[in-house]
Steps between C-alpha positions, in 0.01 A plus 500: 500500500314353809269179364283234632564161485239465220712728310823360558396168382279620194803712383732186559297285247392764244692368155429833352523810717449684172161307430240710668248411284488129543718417769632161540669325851695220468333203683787263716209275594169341367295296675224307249212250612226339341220743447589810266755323334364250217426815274799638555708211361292473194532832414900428527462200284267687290758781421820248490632670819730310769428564877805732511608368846434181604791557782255795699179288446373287796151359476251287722182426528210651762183645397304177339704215688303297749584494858346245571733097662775476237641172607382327179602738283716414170437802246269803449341371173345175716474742890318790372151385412304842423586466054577923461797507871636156372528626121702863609723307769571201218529805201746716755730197590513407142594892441776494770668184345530627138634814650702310744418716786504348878201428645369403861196289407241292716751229580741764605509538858640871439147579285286755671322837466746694226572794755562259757764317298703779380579668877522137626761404222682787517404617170362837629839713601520855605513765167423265261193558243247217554210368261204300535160477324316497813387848680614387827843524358608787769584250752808450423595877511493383921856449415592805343437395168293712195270218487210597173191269335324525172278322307570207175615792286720574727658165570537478179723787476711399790586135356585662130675805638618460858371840543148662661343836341485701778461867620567653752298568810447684844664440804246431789599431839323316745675550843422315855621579750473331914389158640239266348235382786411158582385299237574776238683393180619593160170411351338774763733732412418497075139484564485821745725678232271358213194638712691868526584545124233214331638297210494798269724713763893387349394488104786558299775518826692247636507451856799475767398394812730653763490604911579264793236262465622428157850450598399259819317283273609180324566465153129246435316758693672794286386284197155537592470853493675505183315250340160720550653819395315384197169571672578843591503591110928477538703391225733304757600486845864515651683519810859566532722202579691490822613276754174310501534436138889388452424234807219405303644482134826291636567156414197492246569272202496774273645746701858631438770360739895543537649813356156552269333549859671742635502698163123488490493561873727842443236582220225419706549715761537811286086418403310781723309799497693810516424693792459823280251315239207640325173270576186599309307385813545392830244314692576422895370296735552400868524149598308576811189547295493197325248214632443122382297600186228322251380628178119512501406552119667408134721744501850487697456868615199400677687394803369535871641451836331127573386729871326708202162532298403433191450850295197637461448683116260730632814681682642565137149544286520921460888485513636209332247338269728306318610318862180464581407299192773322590414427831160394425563274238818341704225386806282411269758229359630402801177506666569689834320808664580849515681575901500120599818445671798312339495199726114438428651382167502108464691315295427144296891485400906613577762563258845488643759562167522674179832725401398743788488248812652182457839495568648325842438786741138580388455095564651544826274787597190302398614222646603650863095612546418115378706336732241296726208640316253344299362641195103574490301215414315755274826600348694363244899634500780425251896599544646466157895581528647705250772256371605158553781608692279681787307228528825289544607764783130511639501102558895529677336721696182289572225753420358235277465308786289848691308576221370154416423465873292804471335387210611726258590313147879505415547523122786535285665792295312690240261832492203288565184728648692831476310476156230256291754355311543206585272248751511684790219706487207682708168383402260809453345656790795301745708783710903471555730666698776519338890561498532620117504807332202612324090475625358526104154396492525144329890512598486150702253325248178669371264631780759420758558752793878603604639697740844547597672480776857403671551103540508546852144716491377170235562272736333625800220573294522103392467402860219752571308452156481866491688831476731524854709708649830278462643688791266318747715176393824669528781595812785722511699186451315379151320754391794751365584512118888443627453166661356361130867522405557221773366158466215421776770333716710878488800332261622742230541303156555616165187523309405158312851331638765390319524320169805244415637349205458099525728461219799664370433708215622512198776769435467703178779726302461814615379757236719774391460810748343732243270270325182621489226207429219662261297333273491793226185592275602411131416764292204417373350482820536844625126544292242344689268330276147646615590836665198599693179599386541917314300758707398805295164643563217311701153568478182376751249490731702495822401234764445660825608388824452679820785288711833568661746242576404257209720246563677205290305264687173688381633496157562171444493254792776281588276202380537618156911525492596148384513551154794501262347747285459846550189510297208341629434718816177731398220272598606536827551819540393655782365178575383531861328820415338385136371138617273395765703289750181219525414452134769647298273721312605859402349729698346775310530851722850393458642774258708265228191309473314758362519664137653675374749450822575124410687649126675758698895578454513783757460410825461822740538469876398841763691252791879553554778229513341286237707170410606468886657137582698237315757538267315245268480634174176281448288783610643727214453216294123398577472917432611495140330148431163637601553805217639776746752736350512735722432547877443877644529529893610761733767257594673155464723281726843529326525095382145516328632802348801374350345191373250682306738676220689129468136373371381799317282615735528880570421616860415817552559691893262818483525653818255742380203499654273655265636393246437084594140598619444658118645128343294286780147705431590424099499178567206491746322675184665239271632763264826397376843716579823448327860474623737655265860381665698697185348791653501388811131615528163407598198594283133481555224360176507856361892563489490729847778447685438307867882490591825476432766222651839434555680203372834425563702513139657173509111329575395712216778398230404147569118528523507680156746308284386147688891444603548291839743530773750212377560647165592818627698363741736274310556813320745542750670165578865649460386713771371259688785244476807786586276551837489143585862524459555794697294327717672182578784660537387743762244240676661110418303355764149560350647268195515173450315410869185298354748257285678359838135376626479101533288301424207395761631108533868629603346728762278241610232702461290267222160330552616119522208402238549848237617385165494853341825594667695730236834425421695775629 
């Protein structure tokens, strides 16, 4: 039978074939970090569960950290001054050394941006089943790999189980095919396919990007187009490894090497699409047709050639009301004009990093259209690199030295103003161009203005203080995406260089061949102590909304995500939508400021693609801790989704249209309607029947009897343990990898001043 390679590697890791209800894959690696993780450890503790395998568990630290000089620093508890970042960081370190699970923390050279550790370590490999509780997780499937994210529930899960609920979805391929122009790169190429199929277009699929231009590309810039799959609605991104990956992979610390590499190698090159496979959809695109790009609104389908115009709404007022609304309230918040052109936009700031841009060849790119330059005096521009290690390889190379000449502020590792989480933040009203991956209103700090662009685009806009075309900057000899592979003085090196041993290490016994290292669930453990909250029948006034693409962001803003809890959230719900941005008052045309709307439990939405964004479970959680019990759209990005049966919260797809106008004009009318989920059935005040829905059964087992993933799950830990087995055997080098990491101080890779070194 002729598959994809989405196929091939879901079938590899499924532990049950059998198991159609609530499939489970295997997970070979999990990647952890600071923010969705506190709550996930106490519900361990709280339950008497071990993290089942410490030996596949890598963690660092990157949303909250500073990024600010850290030559003084000596630990996290006395460097990270904001009380909520410095109490998750301090609470997740002392998490990782009762579990005894390695860690690359602040005075770790090697810390960074979690998906630009794990393809930089070597922890991403081709066919394995990745994890991380971050949406942006997809990067790593640049490799080859079946790279998922999820929200605390789902962590959770992963550390007590070593295994990810997951079903199956549709093959979508993305192919491109012919020469990128001038100044075109990978960033270009995800917004003009995000503009063709908006961030709704791949919901429930998982892409493969395929063609020539995929193939001629590096692995970073394949990592950016996998790393916004997420934005296109997909539930991952691949591409299928090849030469360009092996070269790439070799030689990494936790890379296999000897006879374990050319066993993985022989395995690795068996990982392609048939020729004969079924796709569900295809999408294709010629390179020739892609220009240096800029999104325009705070969406990241709302991108526009930067030769282009802003869009006017009245173009889509008697055929697309819903864009038009969209439109109208996107230039309202980022204060532009219907039809100006794109490089009438000015700028106050520049974001060079994030997950998406800031690995050594997007710093090169920026950095080639810098060289000699000077940044606007009306500009303010930051390059944050994405670990410690590129920053390393960016100062051998001297672009420290080009950037700082130019002006632009050279920071170290961390997420920093890809999201207002920690202190690098737009102030409101202040306008970035930006190299990250989402334009949320409120994404960059509240009231703050993003757009996003490709690092070489952000930097020519730096030195022009507005919107430019980058390709003005640029020659054949700098300007193509295949010379960012090169340093600027045309050497070829190995991405971040090399990393030695200063000191022998020490030599351990070697383990038995077929031991398998799992912390097993005692008994009574398998019964979680809570469950989740029982869902039988739900009656109320629905609160209307007349949106599409709510987003996490919208939700809950990042602001609000430094808790330990996952109560607390339902103040600020909504917040940028409930509160004026001035005086903090509630606004009262808002609708869940109004009775009976503010007692509400059924939230019904006419837009599609509701829950759109992060992975963060926070926005599920903020949701349920309002008094939400149920949420009724016509559709919902797949992670929102998926976090809403972990919390109780039933959501409801109702692609018909009638059907949802009938539930939105109840509420409108403030009559209450009921949601029967036994029945599967929804009911108006006098019993008549509005519609009925479709719930999956395995959703509806739990929902009903209140039972959550884990103890399901551990139902099945013989299962799960003969895979891992089977597993080891078949696959040796994905085991014990993460255990032969040294310490920072024998790699010479320590802060001189950090006294929070663990001892590995």
């Amino acid at each position: 039978m002729a598959l994809t390679l989405y196929d091939k590697i879901y079938r590899e890791h499924l532990v049950d074939p059998d198991n159609t209800t609530a499939p489970l894959l295997y997970v070979d690696a999990h990647l952890i970090f600071e923010v969705p993780t506190a709550q996930a450890f106490d519900g361990l503790r709280k339950n008497s569960r071990p993290v089942r395998r410490t030996d596949l568990t890598l963690a660092t630290v990157d949303h909250n950290v500073p990024t600010d000089d850290r030559s003084k620093y000596q630990d996290a508890a006395s460097f990270v001054t904001e009380p909520q970042a410095r109490t998750q960081i301090t609470l997740l370190e002392k998490n990782l050394k009762e579990h005894n699970i390695k860690y690359f923390g602040m005075s770790d050279r090697r810390q960074g941006i979690v998906h630009v550790v794990g393809p930089e370590q070597g922890l991403t490999l081709p066919g394995s089943m990745i994890f991380c509780g971050d949406s942006h997780t997809p990067t790593h499937g640049a490799v080859g790999a079946l790279a998922v994210s999820g929200g605390t529930s789902d962590i959770e899960h992963v550390l007590a189980t070593q295994t990810v609920l997951q079903k199956k979805y549709k093959n979508f391929r993305v192919c491109v095919e012919g020469e990128l122009g001038l100044g075109v790169y990978s960033k270009d190429i995800i917004l003009h396919l995000l503009g063709k199929i908006g961030t709704a277009g791949a919901t429930g699929c998982v892409i493969e990007f395929c063609g020539s231009t995929i193939r001629n590309l590096s692995m970073e810039a394949r990592m950016v187009l996998c790393n916004m799959s997420i934005e296109g609605g997909a539930r991952t991104g691949l591409v299928a490894p090849d030469d360009v990956t092996f070269e790439y992979l070799k030689d990494r610390p936790l890379v296999p090497s000897g006879a374990d590499w050319d066993h993985a190698l022989a395995y690795w090159k068996t990982l392609y699409s048939d020729g004969d496979a079924h796709w569900d959809f295809t999408v294709t695109i010629d390179a020739a047709d892609i220009t240096p790009s800029i999104t325009w609104g705070t969406s990241p389908d709302d991108a526009i050639p930067v030769t282009g115009r802003v869009p006017d709404p009245a173009d889509y007022d008697n055929t697309e009301p819903f864009k038009a609304a969209a439109i109208r309230r996107s230039l309202k918040y980022m204060d532009l004009e219907a039809n100006m052109l794109a490089t009438d936009i000015k700028i106050d700031r520049v974001f060079i990093g994030s997950c998406t841009n800031s690995r050594i060849e997007d710093l090169r790119a920026a950095a080639r259209v810098a060289k000699g330059r000077k940044v606007s005096d009306s500009v303010y521009a930051m390059v944050v690199p994405g670990s410690g290690l590129v920053r390393q390889q960016a100062e051998n190379e001297g672009l420290d030295v080009i950037f700082k000449a130019a002006n632009f502020d050279w920071r170290e590792a961390g997420c920093s103003m890809c999201l207002a989480m920690n202190p690098d933040v737009l102030s409101p009203g202040e306008r970035c161009a930006s190299t990250t991956n989402r334009n949320f209103e409120g994404r960059q700090g509240p009231g703050g203005r993003t757009h996003l662009l490709s690092p070489a685009m952000a930097a020519a806009a730096a030195i022009e203080g507005h919107m430019t075309d980058v390709r003005d900057f640029l020659t054949t000899e700098n300007g193509s995406i295949r010379i960012t592979k090169l340093t600027l003085g045309g050497d070829t090196v190995k991405s971040y260089g090399s990393v030695r041993v200063t000191a022998s290490a020490p030599e351990s016994a070697p383990k038995p061949k077929d031991e398998i290292v799992a912390n097993r669930a005692a008994r009574h453990a398998v019964k979680s102590a809570d469950g989740i909250p029982k869902f039988d029948t739900v009656s109320s006034v629905p609160a209307p909304f007349d949106m599409q693409n709510i987003n996490t962001d919208l939700v809950i803003p990042g602001a609000f995500l430094k808790t330990i809890k996952r109560t607390g959230l339902g103040p600020n719900l909504f917040r940028d939508l409930r509160y004026d941005s001035e005086t903090h008052e509630e606004l009262p045309q808002f609708v869940l400021n109004q009775q009976p709307y503010r007692n509400s439990k059924i939230l019904v939405c006419t837009g599609e693609n509701f829950g759109c964004g992060s992975s963060r479970e926070h926005a599920v959680w903020a949701l349920v801790d309002f008094g939400f019990r149920c949420v009724i759209a016509p559709s919902f990005a797949s992670i929102f989704f998926n976090n809403s049966g972990k919390n109780g919260l039933l959501a409801i797809p109702l692609d018909d249209t009638q059907a949802l106008e009938k539930i939105h004009e109840e509420g409108l009318a403030k009559r209450e309607v009921q949601v029967d989920l036994p029945n599967q059935e929804i009911r108006d005040a006098g019993g008549n029947l509005i519609a009925k829905f479709q719930v999956d059964a395995y959703t509806k087992h739990c929902l009903i009897n209140g039972v959550d993933d884990i103890s399901n799950t551990l139902l099945s830990e013989e299962k799960i343990y003969d895979f891992e087995v089977k597993q080891k055997e078949k696959f040796p080098w994905l085991f014990g990898r993460i255990g032969k990491l040294q310490p920072p101080k024998r790699l010479g890779l320590a802060l001189p001043g950090a006294k929070d070194n663990f001892d590995w």
